[in-house]
CHARMM internal coordinates of N, CA and C (Angstrom, degrees):
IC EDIT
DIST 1 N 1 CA 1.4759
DIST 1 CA 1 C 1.5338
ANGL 1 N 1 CA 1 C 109.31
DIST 1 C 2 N 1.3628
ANGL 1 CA 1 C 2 N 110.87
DIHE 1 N 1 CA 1 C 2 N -52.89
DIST 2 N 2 CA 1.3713
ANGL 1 C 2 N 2 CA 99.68
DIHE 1 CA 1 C 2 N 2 CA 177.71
DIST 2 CA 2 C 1.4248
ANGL 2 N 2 CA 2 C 136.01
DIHE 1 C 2 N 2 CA 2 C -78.54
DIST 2 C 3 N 1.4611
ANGL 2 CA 2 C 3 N 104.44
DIHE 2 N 2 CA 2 C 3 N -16.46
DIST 3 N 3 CA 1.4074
ANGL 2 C 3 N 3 CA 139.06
DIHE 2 CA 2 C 3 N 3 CA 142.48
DIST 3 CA 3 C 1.4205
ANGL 3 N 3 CA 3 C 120.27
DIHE 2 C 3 N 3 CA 3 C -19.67
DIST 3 C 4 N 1.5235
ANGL 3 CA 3 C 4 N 105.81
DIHE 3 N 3 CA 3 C 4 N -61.00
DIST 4 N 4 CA 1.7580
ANGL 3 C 4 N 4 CA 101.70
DIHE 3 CA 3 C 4 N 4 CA -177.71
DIST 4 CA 4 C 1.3494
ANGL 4 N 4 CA 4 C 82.10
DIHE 3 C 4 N 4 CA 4 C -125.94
DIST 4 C 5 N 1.4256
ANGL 4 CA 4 C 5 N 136.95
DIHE 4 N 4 CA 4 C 5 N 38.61
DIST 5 N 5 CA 1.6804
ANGL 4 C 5 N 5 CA 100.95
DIHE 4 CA 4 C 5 N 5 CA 97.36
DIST 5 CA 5 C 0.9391
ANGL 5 N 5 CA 5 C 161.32
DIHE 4 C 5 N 5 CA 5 C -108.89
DIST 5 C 6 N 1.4640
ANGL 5 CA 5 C 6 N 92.81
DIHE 5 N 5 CA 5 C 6 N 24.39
DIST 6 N 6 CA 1.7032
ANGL 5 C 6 N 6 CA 110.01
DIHE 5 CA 5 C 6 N 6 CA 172.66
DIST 6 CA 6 C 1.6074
ANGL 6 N 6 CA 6 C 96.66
DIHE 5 C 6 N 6 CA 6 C -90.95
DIST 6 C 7 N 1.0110
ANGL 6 CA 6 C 7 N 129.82
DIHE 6 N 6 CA 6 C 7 N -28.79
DIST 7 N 7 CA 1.1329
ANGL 6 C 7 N 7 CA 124.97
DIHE 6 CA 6 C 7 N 7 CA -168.29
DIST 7 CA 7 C 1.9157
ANGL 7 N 7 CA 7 C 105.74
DIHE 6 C 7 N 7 CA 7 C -79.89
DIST 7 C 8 N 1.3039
ANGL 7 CA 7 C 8 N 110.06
DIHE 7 N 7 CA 7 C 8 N -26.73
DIST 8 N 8 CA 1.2817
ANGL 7 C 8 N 8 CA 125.53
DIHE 7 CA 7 C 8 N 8 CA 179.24
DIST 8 CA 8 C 2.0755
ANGL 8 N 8 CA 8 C 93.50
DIHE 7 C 8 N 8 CA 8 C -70.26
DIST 8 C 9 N 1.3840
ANGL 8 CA 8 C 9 N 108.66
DIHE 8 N 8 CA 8 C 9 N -56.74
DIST 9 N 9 CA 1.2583
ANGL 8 C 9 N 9 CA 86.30
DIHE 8 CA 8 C 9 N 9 CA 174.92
DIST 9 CA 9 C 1.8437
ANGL 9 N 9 CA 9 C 123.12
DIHE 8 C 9 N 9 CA 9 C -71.16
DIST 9 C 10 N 0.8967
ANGL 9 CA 9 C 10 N 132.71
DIHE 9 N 9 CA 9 C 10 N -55.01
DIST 10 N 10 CA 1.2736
ANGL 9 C 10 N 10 CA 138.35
DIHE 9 CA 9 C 10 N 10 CA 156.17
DIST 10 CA 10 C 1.9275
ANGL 10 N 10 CA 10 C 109.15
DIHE 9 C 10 N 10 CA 10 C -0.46
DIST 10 C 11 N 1.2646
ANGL 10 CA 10 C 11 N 112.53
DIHE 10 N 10 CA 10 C 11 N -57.80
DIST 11 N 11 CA 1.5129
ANGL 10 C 11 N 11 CA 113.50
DIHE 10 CA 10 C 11 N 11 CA -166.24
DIST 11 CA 11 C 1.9041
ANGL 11 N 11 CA 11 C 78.90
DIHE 10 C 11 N 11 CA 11 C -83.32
DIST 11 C 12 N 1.0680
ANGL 11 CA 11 C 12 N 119.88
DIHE 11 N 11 CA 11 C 12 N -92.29
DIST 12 N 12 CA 1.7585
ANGL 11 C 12 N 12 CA 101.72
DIHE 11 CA 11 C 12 N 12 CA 174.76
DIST 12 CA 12 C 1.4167
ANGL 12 N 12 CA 12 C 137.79
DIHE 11 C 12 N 12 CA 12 C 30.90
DIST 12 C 13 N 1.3992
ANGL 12 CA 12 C 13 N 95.53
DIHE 12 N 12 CA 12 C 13 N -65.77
DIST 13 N 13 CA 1.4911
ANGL 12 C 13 N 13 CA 144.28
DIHE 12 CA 12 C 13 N 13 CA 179.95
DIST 13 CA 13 C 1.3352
ANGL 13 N 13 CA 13 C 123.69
DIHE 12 C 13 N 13 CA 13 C -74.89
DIST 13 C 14 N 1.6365
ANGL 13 CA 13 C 14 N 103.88
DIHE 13 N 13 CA 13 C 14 N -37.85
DIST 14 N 14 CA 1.7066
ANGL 13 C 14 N 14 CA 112.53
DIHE 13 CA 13 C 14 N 14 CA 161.11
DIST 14 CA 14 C 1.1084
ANGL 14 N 14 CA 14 C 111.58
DIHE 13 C 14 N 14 CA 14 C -92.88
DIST 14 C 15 N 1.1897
ANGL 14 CA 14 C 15 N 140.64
DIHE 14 N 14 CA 14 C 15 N -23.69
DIST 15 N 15 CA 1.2366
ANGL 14 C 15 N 15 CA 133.35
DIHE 14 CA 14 C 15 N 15 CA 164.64
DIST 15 CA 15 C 1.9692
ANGL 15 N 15 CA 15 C 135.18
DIHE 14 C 15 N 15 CA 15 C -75.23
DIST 15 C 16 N 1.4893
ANGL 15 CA 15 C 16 N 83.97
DIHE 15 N 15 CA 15 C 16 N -8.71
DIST 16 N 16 CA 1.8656
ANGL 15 C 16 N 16 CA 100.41
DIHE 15 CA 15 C 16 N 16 CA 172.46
DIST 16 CA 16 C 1.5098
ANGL 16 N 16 CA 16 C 84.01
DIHE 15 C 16 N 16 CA 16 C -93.55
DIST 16 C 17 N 1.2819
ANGL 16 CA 16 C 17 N 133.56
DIHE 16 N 16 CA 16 C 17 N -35.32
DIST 17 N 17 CA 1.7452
ANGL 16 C 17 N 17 CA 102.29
DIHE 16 CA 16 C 17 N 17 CA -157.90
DIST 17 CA 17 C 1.5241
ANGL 17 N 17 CA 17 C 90.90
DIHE 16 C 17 N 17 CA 17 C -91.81
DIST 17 C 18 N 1.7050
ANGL 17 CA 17 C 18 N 135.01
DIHE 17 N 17 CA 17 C 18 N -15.68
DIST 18 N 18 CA 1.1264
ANGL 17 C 18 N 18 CA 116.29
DIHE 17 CA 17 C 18 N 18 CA -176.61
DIST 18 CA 18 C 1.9688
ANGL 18 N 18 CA 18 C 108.98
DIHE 17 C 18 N 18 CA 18 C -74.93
DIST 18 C 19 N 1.2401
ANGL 18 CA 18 C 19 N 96.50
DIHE 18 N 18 CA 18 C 19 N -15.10
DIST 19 N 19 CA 1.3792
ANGL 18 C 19 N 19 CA 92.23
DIHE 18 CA 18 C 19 N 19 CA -156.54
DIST 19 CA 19 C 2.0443
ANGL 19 N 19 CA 19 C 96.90
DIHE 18 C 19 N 19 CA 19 C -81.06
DIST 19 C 20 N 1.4517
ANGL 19 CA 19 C 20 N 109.38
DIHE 19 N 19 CA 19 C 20 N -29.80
DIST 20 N 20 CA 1.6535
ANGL 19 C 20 N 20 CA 146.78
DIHE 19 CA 19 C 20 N 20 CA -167.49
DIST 20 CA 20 C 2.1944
ANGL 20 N 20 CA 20 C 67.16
DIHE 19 C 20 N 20 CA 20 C -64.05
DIST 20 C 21 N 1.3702
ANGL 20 CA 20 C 21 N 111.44
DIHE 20 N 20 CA 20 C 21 N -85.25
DIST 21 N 21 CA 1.4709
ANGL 20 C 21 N 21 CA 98.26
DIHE 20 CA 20 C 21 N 21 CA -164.09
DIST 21 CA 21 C 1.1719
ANGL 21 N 21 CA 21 C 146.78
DIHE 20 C 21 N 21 CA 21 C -76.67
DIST 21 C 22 N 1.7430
ANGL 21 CA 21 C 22 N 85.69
DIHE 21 N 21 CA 21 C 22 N 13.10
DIST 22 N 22 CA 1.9656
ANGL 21 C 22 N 22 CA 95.34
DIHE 21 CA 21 C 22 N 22 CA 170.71
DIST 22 CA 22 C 1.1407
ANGL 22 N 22 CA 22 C 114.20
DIHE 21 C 22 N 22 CA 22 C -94.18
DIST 22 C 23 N 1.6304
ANGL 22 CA 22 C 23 N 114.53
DIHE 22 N 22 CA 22 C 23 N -11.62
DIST 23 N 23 CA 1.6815
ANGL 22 C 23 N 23 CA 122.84
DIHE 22 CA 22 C 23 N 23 CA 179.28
DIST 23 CA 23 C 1.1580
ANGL 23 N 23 CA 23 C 93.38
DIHE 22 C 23 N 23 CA 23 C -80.41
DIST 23 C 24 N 1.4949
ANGL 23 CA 23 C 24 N 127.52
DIHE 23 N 23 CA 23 C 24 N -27.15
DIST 24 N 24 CA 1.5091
ANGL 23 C 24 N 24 CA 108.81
DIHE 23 CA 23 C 24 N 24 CA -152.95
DIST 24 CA 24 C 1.9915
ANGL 24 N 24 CA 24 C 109.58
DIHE 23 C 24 N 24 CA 24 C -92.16
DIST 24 C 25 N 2.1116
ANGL 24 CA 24 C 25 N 88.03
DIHE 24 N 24 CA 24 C 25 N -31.81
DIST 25 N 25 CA 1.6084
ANGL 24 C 25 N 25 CA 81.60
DIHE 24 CA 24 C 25 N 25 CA 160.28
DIST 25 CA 25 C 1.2804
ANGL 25 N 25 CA 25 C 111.51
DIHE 24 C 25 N 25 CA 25 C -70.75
DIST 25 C 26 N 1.1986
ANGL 25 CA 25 C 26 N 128.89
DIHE 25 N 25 CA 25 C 26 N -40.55
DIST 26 N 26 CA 1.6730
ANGL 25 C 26 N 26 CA 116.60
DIHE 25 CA 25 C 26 N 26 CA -176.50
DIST 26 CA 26 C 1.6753
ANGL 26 N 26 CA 26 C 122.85
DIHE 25 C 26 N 26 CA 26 C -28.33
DIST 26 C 27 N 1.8990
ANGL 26 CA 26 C 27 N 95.17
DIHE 26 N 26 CA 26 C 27 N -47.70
DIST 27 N 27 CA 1.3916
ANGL 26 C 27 N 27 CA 110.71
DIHE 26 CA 26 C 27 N 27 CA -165.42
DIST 27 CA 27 C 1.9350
ANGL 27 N 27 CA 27 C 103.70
DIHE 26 C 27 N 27 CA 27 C -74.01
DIST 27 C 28 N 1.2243
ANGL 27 CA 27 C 28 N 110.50
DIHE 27 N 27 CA 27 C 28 N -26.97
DIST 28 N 28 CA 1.5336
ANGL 27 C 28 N 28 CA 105.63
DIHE 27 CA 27 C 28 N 28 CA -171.44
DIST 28 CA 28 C 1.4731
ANGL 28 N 28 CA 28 C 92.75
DIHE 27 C 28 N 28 CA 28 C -104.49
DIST 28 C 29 N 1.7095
ANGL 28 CA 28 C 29 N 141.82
DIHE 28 N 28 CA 28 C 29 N 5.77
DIST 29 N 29 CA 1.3736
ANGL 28 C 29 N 29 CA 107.34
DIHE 28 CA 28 C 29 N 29 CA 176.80
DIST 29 CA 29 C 1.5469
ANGL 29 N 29 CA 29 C 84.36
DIHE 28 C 29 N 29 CA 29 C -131.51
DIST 29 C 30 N 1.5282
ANGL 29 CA 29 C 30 N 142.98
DIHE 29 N 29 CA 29 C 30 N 36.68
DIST 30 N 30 CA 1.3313
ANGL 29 C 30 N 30 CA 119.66
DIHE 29 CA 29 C 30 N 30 CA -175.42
DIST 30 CA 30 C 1.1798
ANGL 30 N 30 CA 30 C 128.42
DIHE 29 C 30 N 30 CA 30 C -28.36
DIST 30 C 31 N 1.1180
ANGL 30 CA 30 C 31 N 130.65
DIHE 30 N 30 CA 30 C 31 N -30.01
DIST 31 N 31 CA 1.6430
ANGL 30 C 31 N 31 CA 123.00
DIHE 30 CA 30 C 31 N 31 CA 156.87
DIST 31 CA 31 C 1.6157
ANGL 31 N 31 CA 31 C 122.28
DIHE 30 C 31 N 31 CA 31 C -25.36
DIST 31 C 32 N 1.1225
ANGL 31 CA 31 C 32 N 105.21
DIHE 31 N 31 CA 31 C 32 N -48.25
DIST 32 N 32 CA 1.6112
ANGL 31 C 32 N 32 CA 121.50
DIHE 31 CA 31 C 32 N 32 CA -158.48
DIST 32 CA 32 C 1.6252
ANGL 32 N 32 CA 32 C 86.77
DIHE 31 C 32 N 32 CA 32 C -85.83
DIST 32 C 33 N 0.9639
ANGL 32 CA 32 C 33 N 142.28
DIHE 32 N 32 CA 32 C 33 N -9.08
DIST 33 N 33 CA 1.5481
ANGL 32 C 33 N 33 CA 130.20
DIHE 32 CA 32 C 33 N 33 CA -151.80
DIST 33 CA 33 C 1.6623
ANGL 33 N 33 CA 33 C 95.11
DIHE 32 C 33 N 33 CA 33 C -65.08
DIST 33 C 34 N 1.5812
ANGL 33 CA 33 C 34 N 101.67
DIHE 33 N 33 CA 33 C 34 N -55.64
DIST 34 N 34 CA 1.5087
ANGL 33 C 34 N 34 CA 106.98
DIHE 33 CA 33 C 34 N 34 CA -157.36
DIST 34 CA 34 C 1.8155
ANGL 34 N 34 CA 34 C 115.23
DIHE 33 C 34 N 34 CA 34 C -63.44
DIST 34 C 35 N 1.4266
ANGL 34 CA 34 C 35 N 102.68
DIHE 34 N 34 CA 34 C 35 N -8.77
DIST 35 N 35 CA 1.8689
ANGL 34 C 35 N 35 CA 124.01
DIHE 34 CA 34 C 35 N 35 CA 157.55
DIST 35 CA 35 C 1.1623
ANGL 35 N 35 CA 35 C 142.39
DIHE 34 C 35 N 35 CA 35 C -117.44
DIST 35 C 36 N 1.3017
ANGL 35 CA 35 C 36 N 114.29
DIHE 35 N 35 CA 35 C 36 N 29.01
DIST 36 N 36 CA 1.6034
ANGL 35 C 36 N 36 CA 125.84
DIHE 35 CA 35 C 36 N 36 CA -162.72
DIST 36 CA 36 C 1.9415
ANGL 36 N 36 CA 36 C 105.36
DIHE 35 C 36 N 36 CA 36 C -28.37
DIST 36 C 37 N 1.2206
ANGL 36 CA 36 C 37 N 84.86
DIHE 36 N 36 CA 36 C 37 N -36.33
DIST 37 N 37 CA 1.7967
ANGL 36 C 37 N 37 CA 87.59
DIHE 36 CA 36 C 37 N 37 CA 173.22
DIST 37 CA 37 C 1.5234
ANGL 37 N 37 CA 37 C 129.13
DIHE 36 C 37 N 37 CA 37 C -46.13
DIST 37 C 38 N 1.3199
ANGL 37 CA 37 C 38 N 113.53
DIHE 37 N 37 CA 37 C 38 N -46.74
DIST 38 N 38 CA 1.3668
ANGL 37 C 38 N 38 CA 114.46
DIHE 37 CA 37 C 38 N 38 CA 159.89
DIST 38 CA 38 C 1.2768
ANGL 38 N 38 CA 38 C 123.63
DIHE 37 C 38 N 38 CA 38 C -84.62
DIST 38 C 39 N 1.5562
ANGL 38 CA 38 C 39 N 119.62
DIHE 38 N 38 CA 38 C 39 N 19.39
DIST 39 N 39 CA 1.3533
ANGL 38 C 39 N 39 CA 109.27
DIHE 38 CA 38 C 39 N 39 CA 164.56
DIST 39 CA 39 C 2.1110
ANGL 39 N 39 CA 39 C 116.56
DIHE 38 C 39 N 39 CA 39 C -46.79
END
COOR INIT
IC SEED 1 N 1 CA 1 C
IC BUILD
Protein backbone atom coordinates (compact mmCIF):
# COMPACT_ATOMS: atom_id res chain seq x y z
CA UNK A 1 0.00 0.00 0.00
CA UNK A 2 2.48 2.37 0.77
CA UNK A 3 4.55 1.03 -1.87
CA UNK A 4 2.41 2.28 -4.79
CA UNK A 5 2.07 5.23 -3.18
CA UNK A 6 5.18 6.26 -3.42
CA UNK A 7 5.29 5.01 -6.63
CA UNK A 8 1.91 6.84 -7.39
CA UNK A 9 3.83 9.90 -6.30
CA UNK A 10 7.06 9.23 -8.13
CA UNK A 11 5.22 9.02 -11.78
CA UNK A 12 3.44 12.52 -10.53
CA UNK A 13 6.76 13.75 -10.09
CA UNK A 14 8.02 12.73 -13.59
CA UNK A 15 5.46 14.08 -15.17
CA UNK A 16 5.61 17.79 -13.39
CA UNK A 17 9.36 17.88 -14.27
CA UNK A 18 8.55 16.59 -17.85
CA UNK A 19 5.94 19.03 -18.31
CA UNK A 20 8.55 22.00 -16.14
CA UNK A 21 10.99 20.98 -19.41
CA UNK A 22 8.84 21.15 -22.32
CA UNK A 23 7.85 24.77 -21.32
CA UNK A 24 11.27 25.45 -20.80
CA UNK A 25 12.36 24.02 -24.34
CA UNK A 26 9.35 25.73 -25.68
CA UNK A 27 10.67 29.05 -24.15
CA UNK A 28 14.38 28.74 -25.67
CA UNK A 29 13.35 27.04 -29.09
CA UNK A 30 9.88 28.83 -29.99
CA UNK A 31 10.16 27.48 -33.28
CA UNK A 32 9.49 23.99 -32.10
CA UNK A 33 6.39 25.12 -30.05
CA UNK A 34 3.90 24.43 -32.86
CA UNK A 35 5.62 20.44 -32.73
CA UNK A 36 6.79 19.69 -29.43
CA UNK A 37 6.81 16.17 -30.99
CA UNK A 38 9.85 16.56 -32.89
CA UNK A 39 11.59 18.05 -30.20
Amino acid sequence: SSKSETHSVLVHLKEYLETIDLATVSRHFPARVSNPVLV
